[in-house]
MMTF fields as JSON, N, C-alpha, C and O atoms, coordinates in Angstrom:
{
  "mmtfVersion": "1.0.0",
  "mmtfProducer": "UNKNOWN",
  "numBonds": 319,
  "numAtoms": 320,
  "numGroups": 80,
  "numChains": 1,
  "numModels": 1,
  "chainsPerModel": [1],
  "groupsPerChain": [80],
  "chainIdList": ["A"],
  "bondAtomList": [4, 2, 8, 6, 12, 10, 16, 14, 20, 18, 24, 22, 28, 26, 32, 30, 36, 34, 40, 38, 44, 42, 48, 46, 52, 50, 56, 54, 60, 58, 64, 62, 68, 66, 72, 70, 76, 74, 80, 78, 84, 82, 88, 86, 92, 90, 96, 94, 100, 98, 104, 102, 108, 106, 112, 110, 116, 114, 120, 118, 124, 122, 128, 126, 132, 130, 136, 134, 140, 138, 144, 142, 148, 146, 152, 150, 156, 154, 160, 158, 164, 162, 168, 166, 172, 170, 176, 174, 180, 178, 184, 182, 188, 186, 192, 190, 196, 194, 200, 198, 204, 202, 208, 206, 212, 210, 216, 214, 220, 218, 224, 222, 228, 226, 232, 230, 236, 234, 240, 238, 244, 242, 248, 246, 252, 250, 256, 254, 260, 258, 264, 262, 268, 266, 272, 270, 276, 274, 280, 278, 284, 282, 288, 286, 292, 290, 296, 294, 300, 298, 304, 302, 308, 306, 312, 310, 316, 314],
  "bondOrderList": [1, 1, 1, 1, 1, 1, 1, 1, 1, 1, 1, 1, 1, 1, 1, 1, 1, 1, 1, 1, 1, 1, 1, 1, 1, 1, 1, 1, 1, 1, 1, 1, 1, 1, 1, 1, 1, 1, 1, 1, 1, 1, 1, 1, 1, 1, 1, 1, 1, 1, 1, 1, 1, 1, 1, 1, 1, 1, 1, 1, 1, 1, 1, 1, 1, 1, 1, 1, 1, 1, 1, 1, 1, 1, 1, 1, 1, 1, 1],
  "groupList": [{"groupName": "UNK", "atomNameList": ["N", "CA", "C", "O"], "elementList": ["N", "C", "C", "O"], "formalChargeList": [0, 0, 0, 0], "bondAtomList": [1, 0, 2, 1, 3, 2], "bondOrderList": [1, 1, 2], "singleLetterCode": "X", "chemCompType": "L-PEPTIDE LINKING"}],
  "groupTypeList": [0, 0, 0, 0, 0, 0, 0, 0, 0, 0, 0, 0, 0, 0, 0, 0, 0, 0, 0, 0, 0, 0, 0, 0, 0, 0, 0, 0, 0, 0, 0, 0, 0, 0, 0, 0, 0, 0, 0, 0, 0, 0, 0, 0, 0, 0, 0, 0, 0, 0, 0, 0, 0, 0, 0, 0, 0, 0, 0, 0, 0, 0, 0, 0, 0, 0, 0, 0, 0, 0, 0, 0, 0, 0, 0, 0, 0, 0, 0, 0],
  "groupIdList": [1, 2, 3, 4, 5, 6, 7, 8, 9, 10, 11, 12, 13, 14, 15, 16, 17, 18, 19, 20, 21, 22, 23, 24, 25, 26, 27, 28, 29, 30, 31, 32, 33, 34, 35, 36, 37, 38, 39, 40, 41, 42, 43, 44, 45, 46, 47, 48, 49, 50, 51, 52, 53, 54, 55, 56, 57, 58, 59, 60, 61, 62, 63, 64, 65, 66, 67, 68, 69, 70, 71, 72, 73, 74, 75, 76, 77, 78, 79, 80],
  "secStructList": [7, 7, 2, 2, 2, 2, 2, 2, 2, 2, 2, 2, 2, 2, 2, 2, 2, 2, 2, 6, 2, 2, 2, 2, 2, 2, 2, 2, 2, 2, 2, 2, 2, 2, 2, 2, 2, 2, 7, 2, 2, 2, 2, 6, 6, 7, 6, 6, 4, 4, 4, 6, 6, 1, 2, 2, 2, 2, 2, 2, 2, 2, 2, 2, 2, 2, 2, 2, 2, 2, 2, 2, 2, 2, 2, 2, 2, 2, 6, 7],
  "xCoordList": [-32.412, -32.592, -32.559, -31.6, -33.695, -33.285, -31.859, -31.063, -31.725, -30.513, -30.228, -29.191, -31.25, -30.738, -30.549, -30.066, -30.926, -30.819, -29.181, -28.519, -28.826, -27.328, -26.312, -25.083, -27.061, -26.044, -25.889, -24.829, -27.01, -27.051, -26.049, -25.291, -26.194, -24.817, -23.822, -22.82, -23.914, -22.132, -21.641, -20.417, -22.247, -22.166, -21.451, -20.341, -22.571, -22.559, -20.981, -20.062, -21.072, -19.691, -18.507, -17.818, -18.234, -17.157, -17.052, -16.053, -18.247, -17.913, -17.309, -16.532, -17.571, -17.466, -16.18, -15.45, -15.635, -13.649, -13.191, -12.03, -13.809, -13.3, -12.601, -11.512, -13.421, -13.506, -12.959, -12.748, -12.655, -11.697, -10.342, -10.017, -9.615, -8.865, -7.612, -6.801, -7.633, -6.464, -6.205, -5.074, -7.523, -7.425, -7.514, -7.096, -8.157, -7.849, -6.226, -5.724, -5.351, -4.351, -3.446, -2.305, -3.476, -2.967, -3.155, -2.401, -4.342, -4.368, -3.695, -3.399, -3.487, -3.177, -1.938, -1.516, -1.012, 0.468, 1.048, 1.975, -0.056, 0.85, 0.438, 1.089, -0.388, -0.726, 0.544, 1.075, 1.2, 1.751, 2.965, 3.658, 3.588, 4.569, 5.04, 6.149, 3.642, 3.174, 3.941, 4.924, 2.993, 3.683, 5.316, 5.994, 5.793, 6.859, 8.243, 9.456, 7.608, 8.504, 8.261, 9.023, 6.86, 7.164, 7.621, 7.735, 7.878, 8.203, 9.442, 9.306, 10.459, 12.22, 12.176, 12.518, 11.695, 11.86, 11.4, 12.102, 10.179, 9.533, 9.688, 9.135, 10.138, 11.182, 11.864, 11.893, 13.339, 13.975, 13.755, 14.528, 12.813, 12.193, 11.762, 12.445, 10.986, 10.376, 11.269, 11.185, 11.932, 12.397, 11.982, 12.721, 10.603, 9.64, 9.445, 9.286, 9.504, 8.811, 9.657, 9.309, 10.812, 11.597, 10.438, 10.327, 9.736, 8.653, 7.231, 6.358, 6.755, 5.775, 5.764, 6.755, 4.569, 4.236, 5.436, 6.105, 5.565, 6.136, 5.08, 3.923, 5.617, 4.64, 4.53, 3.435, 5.801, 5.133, 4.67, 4.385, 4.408, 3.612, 2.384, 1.593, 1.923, 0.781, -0.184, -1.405, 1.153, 0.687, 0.184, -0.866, 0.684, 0.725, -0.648, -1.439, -0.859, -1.598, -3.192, -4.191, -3.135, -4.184, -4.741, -5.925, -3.449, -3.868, -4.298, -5.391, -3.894, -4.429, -6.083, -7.055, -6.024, -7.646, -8.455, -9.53, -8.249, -8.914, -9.57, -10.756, -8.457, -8.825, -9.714, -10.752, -9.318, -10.391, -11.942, -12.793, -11.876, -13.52, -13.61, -14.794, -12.822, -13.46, -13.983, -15.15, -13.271, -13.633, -15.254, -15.967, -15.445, -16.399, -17.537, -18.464, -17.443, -18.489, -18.634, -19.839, -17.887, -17.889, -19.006, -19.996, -18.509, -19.186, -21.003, -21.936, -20.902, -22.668, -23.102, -24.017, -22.21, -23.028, -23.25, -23.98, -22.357, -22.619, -23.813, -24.446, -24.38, -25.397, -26.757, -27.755, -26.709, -28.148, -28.649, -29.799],
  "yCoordList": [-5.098, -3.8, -3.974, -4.562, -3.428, -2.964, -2.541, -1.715, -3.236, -3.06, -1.482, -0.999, -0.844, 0.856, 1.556, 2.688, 0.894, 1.634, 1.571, 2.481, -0.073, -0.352, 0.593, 0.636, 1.228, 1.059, 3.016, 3.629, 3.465, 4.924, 5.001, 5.943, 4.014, 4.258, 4.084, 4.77, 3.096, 2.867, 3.815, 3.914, 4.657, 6.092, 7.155, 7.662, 7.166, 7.833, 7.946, 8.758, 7.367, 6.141, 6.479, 7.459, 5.747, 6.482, 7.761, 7.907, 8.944, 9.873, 10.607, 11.554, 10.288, 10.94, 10.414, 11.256, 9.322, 8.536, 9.437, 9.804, 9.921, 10.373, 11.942, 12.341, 12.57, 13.604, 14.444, 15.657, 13.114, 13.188, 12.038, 11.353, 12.026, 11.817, 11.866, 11.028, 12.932, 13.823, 13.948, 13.726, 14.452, 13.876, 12.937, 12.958, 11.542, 10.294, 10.064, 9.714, 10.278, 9.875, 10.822, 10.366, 12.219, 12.66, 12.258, 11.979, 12.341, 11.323, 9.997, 9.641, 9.179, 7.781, 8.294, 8.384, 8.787, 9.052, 9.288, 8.75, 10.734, 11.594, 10.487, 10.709, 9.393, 8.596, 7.793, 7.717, 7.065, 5.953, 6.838, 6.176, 8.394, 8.778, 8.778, 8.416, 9.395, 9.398, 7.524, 7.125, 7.009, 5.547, 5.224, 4.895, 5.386, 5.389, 6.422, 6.316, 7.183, 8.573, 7.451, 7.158, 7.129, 6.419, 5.151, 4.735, 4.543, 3.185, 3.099, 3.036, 3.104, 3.417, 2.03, 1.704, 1.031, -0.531, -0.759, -1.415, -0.253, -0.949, 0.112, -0.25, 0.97, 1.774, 1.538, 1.881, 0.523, 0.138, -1.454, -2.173, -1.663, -3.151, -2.586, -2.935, -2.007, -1.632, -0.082, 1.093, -0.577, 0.319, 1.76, 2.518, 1.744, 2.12, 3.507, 4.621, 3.115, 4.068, 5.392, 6.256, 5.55, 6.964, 7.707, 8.876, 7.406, 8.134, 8.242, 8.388, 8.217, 8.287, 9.945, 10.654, 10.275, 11.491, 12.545, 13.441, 12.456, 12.791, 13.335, 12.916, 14.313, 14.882, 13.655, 13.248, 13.025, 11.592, 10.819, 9.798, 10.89, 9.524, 10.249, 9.758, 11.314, 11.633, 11.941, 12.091, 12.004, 12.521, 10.986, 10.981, 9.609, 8.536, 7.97, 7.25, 8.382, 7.943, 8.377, 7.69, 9.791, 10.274, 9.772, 9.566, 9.525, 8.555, 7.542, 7.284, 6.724, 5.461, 5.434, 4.838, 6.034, 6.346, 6.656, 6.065, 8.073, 7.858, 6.804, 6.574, 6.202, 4.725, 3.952, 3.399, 3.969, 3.421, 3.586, 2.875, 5.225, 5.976, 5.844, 5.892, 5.711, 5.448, 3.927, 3.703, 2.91, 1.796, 1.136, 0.216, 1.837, 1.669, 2.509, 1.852, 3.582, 4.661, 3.725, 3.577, 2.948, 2.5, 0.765, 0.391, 0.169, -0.306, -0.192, -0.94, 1.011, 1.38, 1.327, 0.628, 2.3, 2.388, 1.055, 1.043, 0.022, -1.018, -1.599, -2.138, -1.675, -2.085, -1.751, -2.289, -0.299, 0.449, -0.243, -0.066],
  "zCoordList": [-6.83, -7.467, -8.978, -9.478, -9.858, -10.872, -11.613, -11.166, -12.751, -13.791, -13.626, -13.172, -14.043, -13.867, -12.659, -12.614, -11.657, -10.901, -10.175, -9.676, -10.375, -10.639, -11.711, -11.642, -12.574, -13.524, -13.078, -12.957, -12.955, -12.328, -10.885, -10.657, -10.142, -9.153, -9.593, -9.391, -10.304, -10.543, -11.387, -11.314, -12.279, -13.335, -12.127, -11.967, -11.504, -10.512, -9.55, -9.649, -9.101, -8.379, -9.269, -8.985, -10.304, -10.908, -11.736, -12.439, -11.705, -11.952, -10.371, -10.252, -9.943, -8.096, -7.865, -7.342, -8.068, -8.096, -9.041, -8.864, -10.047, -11.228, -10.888, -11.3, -10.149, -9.712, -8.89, -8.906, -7.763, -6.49, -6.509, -5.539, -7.965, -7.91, -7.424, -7.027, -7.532, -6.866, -5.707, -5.275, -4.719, -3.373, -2.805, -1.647, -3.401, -3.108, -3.054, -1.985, -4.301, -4.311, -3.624, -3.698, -2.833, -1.772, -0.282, 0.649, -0.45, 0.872, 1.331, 2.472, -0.196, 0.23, 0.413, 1.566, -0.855, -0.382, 0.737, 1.343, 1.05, 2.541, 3.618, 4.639, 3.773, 4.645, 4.746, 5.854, 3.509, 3.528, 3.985, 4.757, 3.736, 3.685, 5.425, 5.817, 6.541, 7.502, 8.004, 8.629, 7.41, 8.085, 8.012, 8.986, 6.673, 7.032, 7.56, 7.378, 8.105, 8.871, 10.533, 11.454, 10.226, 11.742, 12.059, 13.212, 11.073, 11.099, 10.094, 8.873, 10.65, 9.532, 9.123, 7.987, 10.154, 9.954, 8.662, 7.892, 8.261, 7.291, 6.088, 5.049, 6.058, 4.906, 4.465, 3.283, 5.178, 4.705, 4.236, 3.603, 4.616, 3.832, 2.187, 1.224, 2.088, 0.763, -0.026, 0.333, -0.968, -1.588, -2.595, -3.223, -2.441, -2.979, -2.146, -2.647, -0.457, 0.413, 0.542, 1.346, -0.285, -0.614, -1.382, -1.009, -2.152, -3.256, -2.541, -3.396, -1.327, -1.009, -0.62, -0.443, -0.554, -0.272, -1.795, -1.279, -2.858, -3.544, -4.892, -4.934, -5.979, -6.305, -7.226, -7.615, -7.593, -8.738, -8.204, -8.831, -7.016, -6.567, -6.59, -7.397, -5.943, -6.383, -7.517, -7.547, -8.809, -10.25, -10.501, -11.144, -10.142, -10.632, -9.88, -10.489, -8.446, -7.946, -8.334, -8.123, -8.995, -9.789, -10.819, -11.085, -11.582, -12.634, -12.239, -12.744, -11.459, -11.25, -10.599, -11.062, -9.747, -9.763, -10.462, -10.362, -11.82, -12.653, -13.39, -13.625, -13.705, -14.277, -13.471, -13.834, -12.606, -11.744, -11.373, -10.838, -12.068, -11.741, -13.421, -13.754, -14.431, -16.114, -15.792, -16.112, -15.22, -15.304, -14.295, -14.695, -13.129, -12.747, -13.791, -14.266, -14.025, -15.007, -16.05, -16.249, -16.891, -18.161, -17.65, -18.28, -16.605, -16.016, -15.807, -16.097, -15.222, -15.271, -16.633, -17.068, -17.419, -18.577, -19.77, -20.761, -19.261, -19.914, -19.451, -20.359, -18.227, -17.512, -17.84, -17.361, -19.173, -18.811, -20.251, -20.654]
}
């Protein structure tokens, strides 16, 4: 494929991560929070899994996706 036509998805691509940040990173939380309600074993392995499904894990997890949809977007547009 064509350079632009790469660089138009990946624009594309991380404006769309960019966008659904928020529900990306609710979903992952209440998922992981989900795993460990069912699994105590592996809760008390990772000290971390008290903060899942939490609103800072989701404020953090937003952020982190963003970045993730600036860095693919910044990506395309280096491409065009």
């Amino acid at each position: 494929m064509p350079h632009r036509v790469w660089a138009v998805i990946l624009v594309s691509l991380g404006v769309l991560i960019f966008a659904m940040a928020r529900h990306i990173a609710t979903w992952k939380t209440l998922a992981w929070a989900k795993f460990y309600a069912q699994h105590p074993g592996a809760a008390e392995k990772n000290p971390l899994s008290k903060h899942a499904g939490s609103d800072r894990s989701i404020r953090l997890g937003t952020f982190m996706w963003r970045l993730v949809g600036v860095g693919v977007a910044l990506n395309g547009f280096i491409r065009f």
